[in-house]
C-alpha positions as CSV (number, residue, x, y, z in Angstrom):
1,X,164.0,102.4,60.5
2,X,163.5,99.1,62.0
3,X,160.6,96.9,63.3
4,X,161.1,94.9,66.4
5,X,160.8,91.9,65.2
6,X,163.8,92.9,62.7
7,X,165.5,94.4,65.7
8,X,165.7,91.2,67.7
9,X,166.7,89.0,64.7
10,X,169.8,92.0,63.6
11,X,170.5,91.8,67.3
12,X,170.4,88.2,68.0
13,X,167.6,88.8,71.1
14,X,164.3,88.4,71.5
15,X,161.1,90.5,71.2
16,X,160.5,90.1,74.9
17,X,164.3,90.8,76.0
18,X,163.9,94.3,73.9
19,X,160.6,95.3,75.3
20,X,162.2,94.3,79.4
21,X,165.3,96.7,78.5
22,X,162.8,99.7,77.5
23,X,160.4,98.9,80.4
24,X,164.0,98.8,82.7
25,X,164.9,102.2,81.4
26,X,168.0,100.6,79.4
27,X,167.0,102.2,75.8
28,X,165.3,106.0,75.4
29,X,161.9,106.1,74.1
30,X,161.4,105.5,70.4
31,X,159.6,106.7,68.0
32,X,156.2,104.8,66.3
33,X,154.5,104.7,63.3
34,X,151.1,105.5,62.4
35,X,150.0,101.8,63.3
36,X,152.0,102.2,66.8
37,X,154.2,100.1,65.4
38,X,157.8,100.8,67.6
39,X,160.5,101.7,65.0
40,X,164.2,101.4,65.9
41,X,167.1,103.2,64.6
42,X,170.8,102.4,63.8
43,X,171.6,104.2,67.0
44,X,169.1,102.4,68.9
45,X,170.8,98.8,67.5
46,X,174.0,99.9,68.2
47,X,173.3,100.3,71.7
48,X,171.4,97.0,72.1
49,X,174.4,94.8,70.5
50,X,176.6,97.0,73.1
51,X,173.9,96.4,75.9
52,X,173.5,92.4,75.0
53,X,177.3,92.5,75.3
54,X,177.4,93.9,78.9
55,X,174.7,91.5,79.9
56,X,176.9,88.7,78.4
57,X,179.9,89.8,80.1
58,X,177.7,89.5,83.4
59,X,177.0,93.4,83.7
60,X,173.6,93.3,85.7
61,X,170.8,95.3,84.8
62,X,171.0,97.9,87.4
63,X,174.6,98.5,86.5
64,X,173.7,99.1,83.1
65,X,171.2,101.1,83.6
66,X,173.4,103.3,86.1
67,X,175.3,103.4,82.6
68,X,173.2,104.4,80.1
69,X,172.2,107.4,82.8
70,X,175.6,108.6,82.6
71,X,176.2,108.4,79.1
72,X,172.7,110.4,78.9
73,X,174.3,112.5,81.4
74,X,176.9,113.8,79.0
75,X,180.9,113.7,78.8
76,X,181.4,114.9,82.4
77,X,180.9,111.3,82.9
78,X,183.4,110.2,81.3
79,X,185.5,109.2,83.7
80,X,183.0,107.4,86.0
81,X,182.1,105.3,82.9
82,X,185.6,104.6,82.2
83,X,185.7,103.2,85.5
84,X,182.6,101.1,84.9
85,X,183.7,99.2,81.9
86,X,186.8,98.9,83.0
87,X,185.6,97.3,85.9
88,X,183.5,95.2,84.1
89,X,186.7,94.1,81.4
90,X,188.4,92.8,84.4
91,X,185.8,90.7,85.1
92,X,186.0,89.7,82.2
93,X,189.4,88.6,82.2
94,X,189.6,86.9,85.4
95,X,186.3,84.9,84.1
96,X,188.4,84.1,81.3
97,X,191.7,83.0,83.0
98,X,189.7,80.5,85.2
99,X,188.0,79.3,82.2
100,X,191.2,78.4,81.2
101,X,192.1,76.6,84.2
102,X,188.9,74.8,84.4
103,X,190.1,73.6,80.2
104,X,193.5,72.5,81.5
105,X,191.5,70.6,84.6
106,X,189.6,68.9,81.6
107,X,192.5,67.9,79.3
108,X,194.4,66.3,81.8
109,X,191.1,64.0,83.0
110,X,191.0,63.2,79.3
111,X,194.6,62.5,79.2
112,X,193.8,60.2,82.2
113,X,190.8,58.5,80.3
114,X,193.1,58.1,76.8
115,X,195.6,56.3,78.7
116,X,193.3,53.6,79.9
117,X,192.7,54.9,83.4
118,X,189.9,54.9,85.7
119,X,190.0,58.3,87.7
């Protein structure tokens, strides 16, 4: 079992970030301590590295949340939540392919600049 504070370091978010997704309905209710003291599984930090990688991917918080409901929801779900990530890796990829374009944009201005020009 985990602290919080050992949580967000494991994790790489913060404190504040982790108490939002449980406020948001994003992570099930866990268990505490004597001292009150929140206490986190593996489980639970499994699904927060998965849940930090959705936000970074641009997943927003309601969609997650529509997420985590069907994965609570069981396996009939499957194939709605196939569809969701799926979704959510094409976005990816076309973020990714302009990226690339916007890196070729830049090469050639620096090509430009190597070569003594102005513009």
């Amino acid at each position: 079992m985990f602290t919080i504070g050992q949580v967000a370091k494991k994790v790489g978010i913060n404190i504040g970030a982790i108490r939002f997704y449980e406020r948001k309905g994003l992570l099930d209710t866990v268990v505490r301590n004597e001292q009150n003291i929140r206490l986190y599984t593996d489980y639970e930090i499994n699904w927060l590295i998965f849940l930090k990688c959705l936000r970074e991917t641009g997943m927003s918080v309601e969609e997650i949340k529509k997420y985590h409901d069907m994965v609570k929801a069981g396996t009939a779900t499957l194939p709605d939540r196939i569809q969701l990530i799926q979704k959510q890796k094409q976005t990816l990829l076309d973020d990714i392919e302009m990226k690339k374009a916007q890196l070729v944009h830049l090469e050639h201005k620096l090509e430009r600049y190597y070569r003594g020009e102005n513009y």
